[in-house]
DRENDO-1510 file (C-alpha; in Angstrom, 1 decimal, always signed):
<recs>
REC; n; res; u; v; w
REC; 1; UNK; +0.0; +0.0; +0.0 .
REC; 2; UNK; +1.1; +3.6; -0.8 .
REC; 3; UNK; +2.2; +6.0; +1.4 .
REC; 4; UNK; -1.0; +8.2; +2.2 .
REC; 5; UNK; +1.5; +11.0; +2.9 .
REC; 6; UNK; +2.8; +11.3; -0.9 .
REC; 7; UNK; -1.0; +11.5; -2.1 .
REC; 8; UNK; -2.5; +14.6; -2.6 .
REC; 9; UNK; -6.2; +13.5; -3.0 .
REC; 10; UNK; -6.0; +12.2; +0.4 .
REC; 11; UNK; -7.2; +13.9; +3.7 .
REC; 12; UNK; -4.5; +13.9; +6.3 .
REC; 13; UNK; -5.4; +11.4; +9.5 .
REC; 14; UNK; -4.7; +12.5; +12.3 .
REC; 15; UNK; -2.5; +10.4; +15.3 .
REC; 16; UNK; -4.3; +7.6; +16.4 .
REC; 17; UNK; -6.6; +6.8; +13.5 .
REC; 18; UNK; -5.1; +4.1; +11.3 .
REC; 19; UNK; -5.6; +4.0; +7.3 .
REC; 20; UNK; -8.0; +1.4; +6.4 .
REC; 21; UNK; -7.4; +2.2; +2.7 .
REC; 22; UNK; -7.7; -1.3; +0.9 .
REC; 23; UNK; -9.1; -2.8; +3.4 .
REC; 24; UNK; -12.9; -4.6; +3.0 .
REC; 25; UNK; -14.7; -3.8; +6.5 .
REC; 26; UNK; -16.9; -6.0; +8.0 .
REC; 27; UNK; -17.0; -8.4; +4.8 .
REC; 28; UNK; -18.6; -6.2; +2.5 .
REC; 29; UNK; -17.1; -2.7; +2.3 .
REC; 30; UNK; -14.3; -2.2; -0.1 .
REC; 31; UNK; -12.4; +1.0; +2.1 .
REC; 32; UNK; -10.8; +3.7; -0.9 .
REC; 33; UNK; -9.5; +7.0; +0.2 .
REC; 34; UNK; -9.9; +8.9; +3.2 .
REC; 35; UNK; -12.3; +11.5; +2.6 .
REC; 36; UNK; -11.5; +13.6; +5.8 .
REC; 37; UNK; -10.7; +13.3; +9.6 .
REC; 38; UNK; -11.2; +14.7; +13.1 .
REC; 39; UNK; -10.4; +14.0; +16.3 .
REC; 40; UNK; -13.1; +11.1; +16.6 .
REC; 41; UNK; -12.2; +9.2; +13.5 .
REC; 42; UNK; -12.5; +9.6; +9.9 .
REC; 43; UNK; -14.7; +9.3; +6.7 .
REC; 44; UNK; -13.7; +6.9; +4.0 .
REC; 45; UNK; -15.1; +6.3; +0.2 .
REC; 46; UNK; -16.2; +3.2; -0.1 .
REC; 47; UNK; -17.6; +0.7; -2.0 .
REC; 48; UNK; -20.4; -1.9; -1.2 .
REC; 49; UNK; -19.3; -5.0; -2.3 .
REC; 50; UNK; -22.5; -6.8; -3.0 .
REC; 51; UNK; -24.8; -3.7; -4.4 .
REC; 52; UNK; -21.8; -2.1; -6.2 .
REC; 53; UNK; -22.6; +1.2; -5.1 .
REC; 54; UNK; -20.1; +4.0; -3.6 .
REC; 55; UNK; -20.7; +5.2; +0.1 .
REC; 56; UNK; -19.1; +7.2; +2.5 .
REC; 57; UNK; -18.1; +4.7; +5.6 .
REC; 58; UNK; -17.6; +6.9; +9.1 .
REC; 59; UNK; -14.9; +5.0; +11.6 .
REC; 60; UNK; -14.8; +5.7; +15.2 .
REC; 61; UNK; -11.0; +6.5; +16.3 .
REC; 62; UNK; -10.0; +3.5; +17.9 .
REC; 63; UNK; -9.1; +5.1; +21.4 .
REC; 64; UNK; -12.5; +5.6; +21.5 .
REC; 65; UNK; -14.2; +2.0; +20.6 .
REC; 66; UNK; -13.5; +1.1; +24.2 .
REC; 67; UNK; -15.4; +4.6; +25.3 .
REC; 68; UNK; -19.0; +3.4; +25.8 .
REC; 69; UNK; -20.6; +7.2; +25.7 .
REC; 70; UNK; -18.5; +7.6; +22.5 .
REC; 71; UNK; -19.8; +4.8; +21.3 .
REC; 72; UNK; -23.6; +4.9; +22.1 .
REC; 73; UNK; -23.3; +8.6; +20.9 .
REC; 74; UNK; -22.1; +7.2; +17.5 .
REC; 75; UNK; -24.1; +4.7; +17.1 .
REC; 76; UNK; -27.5; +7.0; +18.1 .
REC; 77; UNK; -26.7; +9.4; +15.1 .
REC; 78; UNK; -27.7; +6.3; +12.6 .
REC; 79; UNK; -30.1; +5.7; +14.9 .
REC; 80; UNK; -31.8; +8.7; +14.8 .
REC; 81; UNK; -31.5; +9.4; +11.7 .
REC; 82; UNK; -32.5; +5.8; +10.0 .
REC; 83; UNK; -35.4; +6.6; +11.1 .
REC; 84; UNK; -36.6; +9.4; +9.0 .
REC; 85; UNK; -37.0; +8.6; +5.9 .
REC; 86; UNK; -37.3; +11.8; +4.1 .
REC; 87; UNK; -35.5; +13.1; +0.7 .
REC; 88; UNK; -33.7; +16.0; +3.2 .
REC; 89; UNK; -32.0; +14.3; +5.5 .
REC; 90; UNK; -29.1; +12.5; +4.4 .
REC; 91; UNK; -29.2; +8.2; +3.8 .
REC; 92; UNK; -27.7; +5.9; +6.8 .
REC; 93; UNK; -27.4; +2.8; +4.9 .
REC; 94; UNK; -25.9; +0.5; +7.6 .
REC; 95; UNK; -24.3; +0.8; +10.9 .
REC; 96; UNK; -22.8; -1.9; +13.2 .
REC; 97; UNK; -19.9; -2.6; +15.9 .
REC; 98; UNK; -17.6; -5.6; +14.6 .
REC; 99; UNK; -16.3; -8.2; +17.3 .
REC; 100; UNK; -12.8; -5.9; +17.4 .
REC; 101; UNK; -15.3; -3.3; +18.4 .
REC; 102; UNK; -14.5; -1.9; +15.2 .
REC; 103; UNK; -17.7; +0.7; +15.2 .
REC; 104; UNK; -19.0; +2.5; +11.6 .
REC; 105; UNK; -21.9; +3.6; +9.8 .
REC; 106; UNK; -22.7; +3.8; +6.1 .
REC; 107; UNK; -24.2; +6.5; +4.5 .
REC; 108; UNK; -25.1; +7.8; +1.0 .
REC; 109; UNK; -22.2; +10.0; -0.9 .
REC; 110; UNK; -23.8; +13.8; -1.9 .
REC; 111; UNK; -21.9; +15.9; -4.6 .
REC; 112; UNK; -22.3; +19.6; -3.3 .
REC; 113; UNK; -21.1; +22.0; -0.1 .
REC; 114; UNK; -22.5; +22.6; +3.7 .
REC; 115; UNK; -24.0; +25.7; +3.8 .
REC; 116; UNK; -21.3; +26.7; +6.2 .
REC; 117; UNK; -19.0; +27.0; +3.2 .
REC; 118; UNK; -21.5; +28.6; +0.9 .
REC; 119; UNK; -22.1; +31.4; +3.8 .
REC; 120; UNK; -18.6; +32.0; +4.0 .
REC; 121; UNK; -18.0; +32.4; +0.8 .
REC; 122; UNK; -20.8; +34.7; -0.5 .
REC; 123; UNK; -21.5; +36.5; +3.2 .
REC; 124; UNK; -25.1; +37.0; +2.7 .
REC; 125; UNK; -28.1; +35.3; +0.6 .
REC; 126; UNK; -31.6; +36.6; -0.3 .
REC; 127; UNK; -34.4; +36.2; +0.4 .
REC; 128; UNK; -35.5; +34.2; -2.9 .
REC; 129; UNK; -32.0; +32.3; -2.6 .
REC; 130; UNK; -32.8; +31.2; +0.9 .
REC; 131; UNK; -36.0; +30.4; +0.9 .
REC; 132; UNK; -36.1; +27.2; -0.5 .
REC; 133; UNK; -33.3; +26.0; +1.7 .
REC; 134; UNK; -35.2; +27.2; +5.0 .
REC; 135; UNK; -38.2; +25.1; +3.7 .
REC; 136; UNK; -36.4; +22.2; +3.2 .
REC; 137; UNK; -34.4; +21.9; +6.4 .
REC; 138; UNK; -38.0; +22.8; +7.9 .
REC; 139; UNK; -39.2; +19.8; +6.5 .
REC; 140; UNK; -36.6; +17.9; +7.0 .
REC; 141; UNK; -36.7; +18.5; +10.5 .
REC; 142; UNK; -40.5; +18.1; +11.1 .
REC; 143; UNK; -39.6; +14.6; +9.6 .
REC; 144; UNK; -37.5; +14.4; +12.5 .
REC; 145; UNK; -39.8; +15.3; +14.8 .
REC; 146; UNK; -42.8; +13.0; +13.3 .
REC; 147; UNK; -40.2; +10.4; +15.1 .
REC; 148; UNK; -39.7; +12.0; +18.5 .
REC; 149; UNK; -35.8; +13.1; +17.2 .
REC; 150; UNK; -35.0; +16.6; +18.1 .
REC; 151; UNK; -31.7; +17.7; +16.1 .
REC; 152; UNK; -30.4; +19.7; +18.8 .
REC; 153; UNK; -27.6; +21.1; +16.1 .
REC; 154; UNK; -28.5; +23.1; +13.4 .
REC; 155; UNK; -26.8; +25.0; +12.1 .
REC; 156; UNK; -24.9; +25.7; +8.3 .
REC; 157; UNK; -22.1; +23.3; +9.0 .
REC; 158; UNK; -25.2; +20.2; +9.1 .
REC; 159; UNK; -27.2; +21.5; +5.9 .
REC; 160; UNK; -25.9; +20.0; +2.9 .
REC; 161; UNK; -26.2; +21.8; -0.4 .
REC; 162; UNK; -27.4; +19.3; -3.5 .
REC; 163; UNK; -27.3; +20.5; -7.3 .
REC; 164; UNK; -31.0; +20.1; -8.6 .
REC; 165; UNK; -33.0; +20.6; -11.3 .
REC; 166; UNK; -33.1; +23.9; -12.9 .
REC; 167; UNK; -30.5; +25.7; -10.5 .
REC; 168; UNK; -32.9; +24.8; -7.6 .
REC; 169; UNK; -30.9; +22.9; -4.6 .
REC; 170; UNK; -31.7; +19.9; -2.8 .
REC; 171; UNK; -30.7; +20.4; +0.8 .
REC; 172; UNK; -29.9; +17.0; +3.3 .
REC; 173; UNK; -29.5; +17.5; +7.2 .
REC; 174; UNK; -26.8; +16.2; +8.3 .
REC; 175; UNK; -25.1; +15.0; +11.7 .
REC; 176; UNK; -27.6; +13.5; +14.1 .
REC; 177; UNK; -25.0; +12.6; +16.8 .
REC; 178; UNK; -26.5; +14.6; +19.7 .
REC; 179; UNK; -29.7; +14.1; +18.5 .
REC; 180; UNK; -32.5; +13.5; +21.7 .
REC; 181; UNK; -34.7; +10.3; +20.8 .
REC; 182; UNK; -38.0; +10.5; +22.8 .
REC; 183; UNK; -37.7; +6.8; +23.1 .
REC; 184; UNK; -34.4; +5.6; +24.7 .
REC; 185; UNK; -33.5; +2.4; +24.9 .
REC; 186; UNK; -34.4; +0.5; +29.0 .
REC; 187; UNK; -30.8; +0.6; +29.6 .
REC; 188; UNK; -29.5; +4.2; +28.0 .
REC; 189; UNK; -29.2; +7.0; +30.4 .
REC; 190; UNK; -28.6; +10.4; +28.8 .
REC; 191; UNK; -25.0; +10.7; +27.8 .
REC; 192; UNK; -24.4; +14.3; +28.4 .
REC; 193; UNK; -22.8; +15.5; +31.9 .
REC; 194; UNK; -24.0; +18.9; +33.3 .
REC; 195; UNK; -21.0; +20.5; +32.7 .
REC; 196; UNK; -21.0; +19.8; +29.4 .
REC; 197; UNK; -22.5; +21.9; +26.1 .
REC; 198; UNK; -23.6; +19.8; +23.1 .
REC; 199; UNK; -24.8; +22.3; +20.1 .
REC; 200; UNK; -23.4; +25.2; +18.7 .
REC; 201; UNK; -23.9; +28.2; +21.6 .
REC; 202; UNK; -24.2; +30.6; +18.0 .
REC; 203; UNK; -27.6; +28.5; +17.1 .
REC; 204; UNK; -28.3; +27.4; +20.7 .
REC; 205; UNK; -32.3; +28.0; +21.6 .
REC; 206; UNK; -32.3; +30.5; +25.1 .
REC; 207; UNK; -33.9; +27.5; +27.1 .
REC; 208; UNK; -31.7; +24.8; +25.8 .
REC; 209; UNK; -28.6; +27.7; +27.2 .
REC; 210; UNK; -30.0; +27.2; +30.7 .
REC; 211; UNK; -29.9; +23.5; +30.8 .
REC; 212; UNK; -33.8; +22.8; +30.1 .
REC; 213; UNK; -34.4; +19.9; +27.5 .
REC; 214; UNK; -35.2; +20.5; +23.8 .
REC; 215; UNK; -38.3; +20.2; +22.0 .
REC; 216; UNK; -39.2; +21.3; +18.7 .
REC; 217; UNK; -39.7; +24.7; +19.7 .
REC; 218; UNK; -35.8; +24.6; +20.4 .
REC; 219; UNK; -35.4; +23.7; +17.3 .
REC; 220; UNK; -37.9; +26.4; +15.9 .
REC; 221; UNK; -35.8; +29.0; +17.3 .
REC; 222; UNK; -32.6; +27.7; +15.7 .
REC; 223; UNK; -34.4; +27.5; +12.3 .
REC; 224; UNK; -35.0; +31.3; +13.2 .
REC; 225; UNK; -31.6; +32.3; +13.9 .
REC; 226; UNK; -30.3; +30.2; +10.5 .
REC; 227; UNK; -32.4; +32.3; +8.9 .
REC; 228; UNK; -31.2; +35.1; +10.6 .
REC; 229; UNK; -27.3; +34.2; +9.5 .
REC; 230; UNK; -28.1; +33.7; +6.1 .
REC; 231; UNK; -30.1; +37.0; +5.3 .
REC; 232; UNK; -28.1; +39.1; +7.5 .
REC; 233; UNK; -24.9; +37.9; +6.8 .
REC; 234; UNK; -23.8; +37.2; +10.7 .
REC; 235; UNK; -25.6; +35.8; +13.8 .
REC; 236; UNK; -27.8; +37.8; +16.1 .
REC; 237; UNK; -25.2; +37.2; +19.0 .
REC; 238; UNK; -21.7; +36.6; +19.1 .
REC; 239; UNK; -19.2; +37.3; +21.8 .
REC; 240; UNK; -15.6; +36.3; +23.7 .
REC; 241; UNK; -16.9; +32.6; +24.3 .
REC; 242; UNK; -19.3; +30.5; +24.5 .
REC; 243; UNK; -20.9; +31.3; +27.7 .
REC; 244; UNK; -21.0; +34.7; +26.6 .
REC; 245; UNK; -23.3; +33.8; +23.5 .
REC; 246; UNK; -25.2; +31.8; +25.3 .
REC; 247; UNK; -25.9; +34.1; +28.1 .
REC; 248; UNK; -27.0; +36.9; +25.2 .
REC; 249; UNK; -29.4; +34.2; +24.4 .
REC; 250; UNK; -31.5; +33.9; +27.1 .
REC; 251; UNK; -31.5; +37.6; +28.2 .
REC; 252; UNK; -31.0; +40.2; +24.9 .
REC; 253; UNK; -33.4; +40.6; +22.4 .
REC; 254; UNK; -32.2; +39.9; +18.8 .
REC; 255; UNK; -30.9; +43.0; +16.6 .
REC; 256; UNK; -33.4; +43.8; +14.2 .
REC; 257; UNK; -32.2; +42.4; +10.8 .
REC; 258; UNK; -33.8; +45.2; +9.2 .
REC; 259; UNK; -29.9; +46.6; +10.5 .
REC; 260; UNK; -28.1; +44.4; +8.6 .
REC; 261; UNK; -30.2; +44.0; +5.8 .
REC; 262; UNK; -32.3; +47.2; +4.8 .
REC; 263; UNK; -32.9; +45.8; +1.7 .
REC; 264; UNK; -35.2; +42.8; +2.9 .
REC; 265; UNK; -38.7; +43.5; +2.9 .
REC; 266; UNK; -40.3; +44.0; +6.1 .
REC; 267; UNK; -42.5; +41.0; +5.9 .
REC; 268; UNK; -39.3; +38.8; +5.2 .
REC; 269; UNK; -37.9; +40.6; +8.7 .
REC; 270; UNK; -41.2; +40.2; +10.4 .
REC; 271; UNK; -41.2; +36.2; +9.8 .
REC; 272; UNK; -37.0; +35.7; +10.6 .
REC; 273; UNK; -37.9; +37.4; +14.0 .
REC; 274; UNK; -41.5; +35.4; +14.6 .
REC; 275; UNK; -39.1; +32.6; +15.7 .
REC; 276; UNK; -36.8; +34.1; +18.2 .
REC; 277; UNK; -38.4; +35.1; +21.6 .
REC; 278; UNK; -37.1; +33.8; +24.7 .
REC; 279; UNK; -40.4; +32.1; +25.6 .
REC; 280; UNK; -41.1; +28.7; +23.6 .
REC; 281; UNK; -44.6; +29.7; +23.8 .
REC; 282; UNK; -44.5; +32.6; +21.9 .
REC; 283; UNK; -42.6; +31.2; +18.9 .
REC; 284; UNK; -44.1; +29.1; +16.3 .
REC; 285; UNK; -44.8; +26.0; +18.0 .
REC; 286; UNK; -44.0; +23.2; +15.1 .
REC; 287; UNK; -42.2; +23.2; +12.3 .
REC; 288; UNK; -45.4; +22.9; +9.7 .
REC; 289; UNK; -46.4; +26.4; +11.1 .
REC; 290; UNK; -43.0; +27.7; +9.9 .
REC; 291; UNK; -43.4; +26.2; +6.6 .
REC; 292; UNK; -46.2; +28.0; +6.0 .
REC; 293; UNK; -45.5; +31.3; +7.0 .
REC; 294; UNK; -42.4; +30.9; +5.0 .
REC; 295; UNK; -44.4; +29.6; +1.7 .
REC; 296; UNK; -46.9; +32.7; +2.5 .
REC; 297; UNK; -44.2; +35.1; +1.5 .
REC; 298; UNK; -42.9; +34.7; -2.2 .
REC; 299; UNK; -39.9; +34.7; -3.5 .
REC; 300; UNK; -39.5; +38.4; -4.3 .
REC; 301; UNK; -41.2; +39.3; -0.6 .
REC; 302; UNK; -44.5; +39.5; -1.3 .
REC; 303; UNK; -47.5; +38.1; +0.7 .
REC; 304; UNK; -49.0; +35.1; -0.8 .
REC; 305; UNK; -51.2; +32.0; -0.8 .
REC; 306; UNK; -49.0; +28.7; +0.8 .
REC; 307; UNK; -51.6; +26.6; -1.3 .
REC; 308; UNK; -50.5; +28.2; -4.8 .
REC; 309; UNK; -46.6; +27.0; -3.9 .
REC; 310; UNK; -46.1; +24.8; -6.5 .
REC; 311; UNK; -42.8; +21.9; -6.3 .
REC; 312; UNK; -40.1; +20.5; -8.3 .
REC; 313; UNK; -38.4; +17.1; -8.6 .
REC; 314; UNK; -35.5; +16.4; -7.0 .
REC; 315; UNK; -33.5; +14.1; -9.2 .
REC; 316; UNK; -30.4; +16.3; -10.2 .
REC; 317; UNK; -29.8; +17.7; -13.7 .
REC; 318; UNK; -27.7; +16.1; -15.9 .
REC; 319; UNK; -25.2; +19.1; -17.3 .
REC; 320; UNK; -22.8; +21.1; -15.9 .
REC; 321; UNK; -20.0; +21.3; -13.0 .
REC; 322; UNK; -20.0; +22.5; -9.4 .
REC; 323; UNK; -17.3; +24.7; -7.9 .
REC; 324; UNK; -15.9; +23.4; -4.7 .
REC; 325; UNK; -17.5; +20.0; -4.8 .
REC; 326; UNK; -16.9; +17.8; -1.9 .
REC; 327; UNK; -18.2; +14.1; -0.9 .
REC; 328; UNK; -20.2; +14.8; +2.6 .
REC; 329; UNK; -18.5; +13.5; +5.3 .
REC; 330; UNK; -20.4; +15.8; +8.4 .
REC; 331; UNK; -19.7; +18.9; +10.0 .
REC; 332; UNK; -15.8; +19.3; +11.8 .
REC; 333; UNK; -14.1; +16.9; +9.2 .
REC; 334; UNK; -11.6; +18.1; +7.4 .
REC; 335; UNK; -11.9; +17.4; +3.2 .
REC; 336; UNK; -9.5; +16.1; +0.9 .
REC; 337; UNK; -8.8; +19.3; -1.3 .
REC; 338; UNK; -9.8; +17.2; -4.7 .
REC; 339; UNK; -12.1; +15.8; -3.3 .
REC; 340; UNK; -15.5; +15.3; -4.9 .
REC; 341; UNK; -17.5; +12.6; -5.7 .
REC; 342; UNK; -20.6; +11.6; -7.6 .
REC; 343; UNK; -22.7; +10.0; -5.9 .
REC; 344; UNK; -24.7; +6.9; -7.6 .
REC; 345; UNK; -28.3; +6.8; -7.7 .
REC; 346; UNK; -29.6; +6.1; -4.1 .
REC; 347; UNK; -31.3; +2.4; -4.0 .
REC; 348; UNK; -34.3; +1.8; -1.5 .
REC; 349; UNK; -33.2; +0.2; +1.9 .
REC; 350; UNK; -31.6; -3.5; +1.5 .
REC; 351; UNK; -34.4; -6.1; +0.9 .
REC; 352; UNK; -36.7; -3.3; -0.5 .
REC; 353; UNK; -37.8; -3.1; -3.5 .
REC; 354; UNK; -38.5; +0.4; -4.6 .
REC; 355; UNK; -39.4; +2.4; -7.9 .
REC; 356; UNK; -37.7; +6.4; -8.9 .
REC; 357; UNK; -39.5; +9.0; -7.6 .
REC; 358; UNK; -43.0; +10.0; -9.1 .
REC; 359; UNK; -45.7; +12.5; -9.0 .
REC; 360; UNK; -43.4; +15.6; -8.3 .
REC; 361; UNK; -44.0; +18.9; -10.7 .
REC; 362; UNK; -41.8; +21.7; -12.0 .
REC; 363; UNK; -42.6; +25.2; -10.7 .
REC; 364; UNK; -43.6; +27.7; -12.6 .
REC; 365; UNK; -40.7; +30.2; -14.1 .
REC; 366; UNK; -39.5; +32.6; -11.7 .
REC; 367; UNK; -41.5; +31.0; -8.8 .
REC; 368; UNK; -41.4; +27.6; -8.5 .
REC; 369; UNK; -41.1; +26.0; -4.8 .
REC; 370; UNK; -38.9; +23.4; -2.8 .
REC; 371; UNK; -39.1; +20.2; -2.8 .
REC; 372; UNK; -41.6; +17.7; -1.1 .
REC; 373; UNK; -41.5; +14.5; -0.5 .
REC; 374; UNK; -43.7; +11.9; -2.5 .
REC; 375; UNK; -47.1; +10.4; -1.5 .
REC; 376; UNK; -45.1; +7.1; -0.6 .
REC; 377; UNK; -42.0; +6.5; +0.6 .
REC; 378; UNK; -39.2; +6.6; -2.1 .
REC; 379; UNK; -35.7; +5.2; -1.7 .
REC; 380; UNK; -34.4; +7.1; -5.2 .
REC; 381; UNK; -33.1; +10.2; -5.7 .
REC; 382; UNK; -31.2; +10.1; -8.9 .
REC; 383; UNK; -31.7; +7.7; -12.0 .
REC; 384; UNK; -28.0; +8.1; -12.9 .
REC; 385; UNK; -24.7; +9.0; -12.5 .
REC; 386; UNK; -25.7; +13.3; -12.1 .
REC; 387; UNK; -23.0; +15.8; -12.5 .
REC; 388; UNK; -24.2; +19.2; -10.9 .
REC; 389; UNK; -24.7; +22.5; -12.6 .
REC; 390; UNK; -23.0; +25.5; -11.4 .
REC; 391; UNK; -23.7; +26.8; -8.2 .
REC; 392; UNK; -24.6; +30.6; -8.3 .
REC; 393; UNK; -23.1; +32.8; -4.9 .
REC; 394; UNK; -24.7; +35.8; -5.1 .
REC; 395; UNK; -22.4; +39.0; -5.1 .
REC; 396; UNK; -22.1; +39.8; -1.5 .
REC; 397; UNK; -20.1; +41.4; +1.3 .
REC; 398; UNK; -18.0; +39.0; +3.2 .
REC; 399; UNK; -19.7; +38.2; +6.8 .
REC; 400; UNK; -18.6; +39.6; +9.9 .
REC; 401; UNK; -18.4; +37.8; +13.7 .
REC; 402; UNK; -17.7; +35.1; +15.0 .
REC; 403; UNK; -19.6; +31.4; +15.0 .
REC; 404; UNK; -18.8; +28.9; +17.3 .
REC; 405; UNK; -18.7; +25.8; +16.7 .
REC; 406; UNK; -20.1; +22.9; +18.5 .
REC; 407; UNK; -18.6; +22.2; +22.0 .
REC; 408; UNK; -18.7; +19.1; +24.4 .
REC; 409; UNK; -17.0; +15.7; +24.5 .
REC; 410; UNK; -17.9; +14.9; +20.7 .
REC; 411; UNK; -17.7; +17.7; +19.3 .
REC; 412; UNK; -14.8; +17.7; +16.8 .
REC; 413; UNK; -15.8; +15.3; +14.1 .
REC; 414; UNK; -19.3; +13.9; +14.7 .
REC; 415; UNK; -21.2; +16.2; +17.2 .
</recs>
């Protein structure tokens, strides 16, 4: 086997996490290149032996295998989000601990960038840009919650940007690994300390900052503050560290966004700040009610009917190259710099039998709408090998202020 060193399409690993390359894992996972690393472990391409299909294949750093909260953690994010089957959050295919406690998951490979990089790149998005995205992650969470998972990380780092049809995007949520399952297991106590943070303080809901438990309101007001980032180009609070964002949280009222961003209508600010009081009760109090104040405001900031919101399909189009591609590996992992890949056509769960995608419409020019998912349940995304069209930054000044990133025991590669 080569030296990984000497090749340049290869993330660095850092000490302690071995190179699997060229290995088959667990009898049926052909290990390629590393596609990036962390301090918990690292993210492989992959290929699945029996289906012939290319994955991404996340290994827990071996120092860890013998950590049981490490481990439960790990293995909850496939958990959690096995569970939701919906075309916005991303594919766990398989998961397992081998008898050299060995522990992995399996997941689908996505041609694109977080939003993390996008933001960074283009400072500040629209309203028309951004208002597909919200929706999506919207519905990809109330997925989530259908299930009894709260997310308890959103943020742009965890929303994955997908070349679609027409220059729309298909956006997968990412990174369940702290998610909170309504239903534990009999014998799994919760696996945060109360010292510890888990979540991004930037993103963090004011409740969630004093140590009460999410719900979905939590996750309401995270949604809120996304939206916040995106259209105003930084987040509502920033500060020294991470108790000092948190404590602006729960006691300082938002900036108005009109401030950063004159140029949004005021029904656009109006709905970004609907989301953000301290008091659950006052925000919106599911996700389905923020969909549909966000479908009741257009795409150039006008008022309109949710109903008329028409939706595209979300198999990608087949011309064209993205900038920046990258394979998605989760938030705090560092990429190879080549490295993108296409991913294949995503098959329906093993022993299921599943046709493409149907019954999904185009919007109309100029309007148009996100995604949504199928009357039944669809395993396919793609019916071939897609390449991406360009991805179109709008001109923007750069964003200012810090974001922290996620903190607690798991935070640098999987939290």
């Amino acid at each position: 086997m080569s030296d990984p060193s000497s090749d340049p399409s290869k993330a660095p690993l850092p000490p302690g996490i071995p190179d699997i390359s060229g290995t088959v894992l667990d009898g049926r996972y052909q290990i390629g290149r590393v596609l990036g690393a962390g301090g918990m472990g690292a993210v492989f391409e992959a290929r699945h032996l029996r289906l012939d299909r290319r994955v991404a294949v996340k290994v827990l750093k071996p120092t860890l295998m013998h950590r049981d909260d490490y481990v439960k953690r790990f293995l909850r994010e496939a958990r959690a989000a096995s569970k939701i089957r919906h075309p916005n959050v991303v594919e766990i295919i398989d998961y397992g601990e081998m008898s050299d406690r060995t522990v992995y998951t399996v997941m689908e490979l996505l041609l694109g960038e977080d939003l993390s990089s996008r933001l960074k790149r283009v400072g500040r998005m629209s309203w028309s840009q951004s208002r597909w995205i919200l929706v999506q992650i919207v519905r990809a969470l109330h997925a989530a919650h259908s299930q009894g998972i709260i997310h308890r990380d959103i943020k742009p780092a965890n929303c994955f940007l997908l070349a679609g049809v027409e220059g729309q995007e298909l956006v997968k949520v990412l990174d369940f690994g702290i998610a909170k399952l309504d239903q534990l297991e009999a014998d799994e106590r919760p696996l945060t300390g109360t010292s510890e943070i888990l979540g991004t303080p930037s993103y963090m809901a004011p409740e969630m900052a004093r140590g009460i438990s999410a719900d979905a309101r939590s996750e309401v007001y995270s949604v809120g503050v996304l939206a916040y980032r995106m259209l105003g180009g930084k987040v509502p609070f920033d500060g020294n560290n991470a108790f000092d964002v948190l404590l602006q949280h729960a006691t300082q009222p938002p900036p108005p966004l009109q401030r950063l961003a004159p140029d949004l209508p005021p029904q656009v600010v109006e709905l970004v700040h609907q989301p953000l009081p301290k008091d659950p009760e006052a925000r919106p109090q599911d996700m389905a009610k923020v969909e549909e104040l966000m479908l009741s405001i257009d795409a150039n900031g006008q008022p309109c009917d949710p109903s008329t919101q028409s939706v595209y399909p979300m198999h990608p189009s087949s011309s064209g190259s993205a900038p920046l591609p990258r394979a998605v590996i989760g938030s705090g992992i560092h990429p190879t710099p080549s490295g993108s890949l296409i991913a294949p056509p995503t098959p329906p769960p093993f022993g299921v039998r599943d046709p493409a995608a149907k019954g999904l419409t185009m919007p109309p020019p100029g309007g148009g709408g996100p995604p949504r998912s199928p009357a039944a349940p669809s395993g396919s995304l793609a019916s071939g090998r897609p390449t991406a069209p360009p991805l179109r930054p709008p001109g923007s000044p750069p964003a200012t202020g810090p974001e922290l990133s996620s903190l607690g025991t798991a935070q640098t590669v999987f939290a």
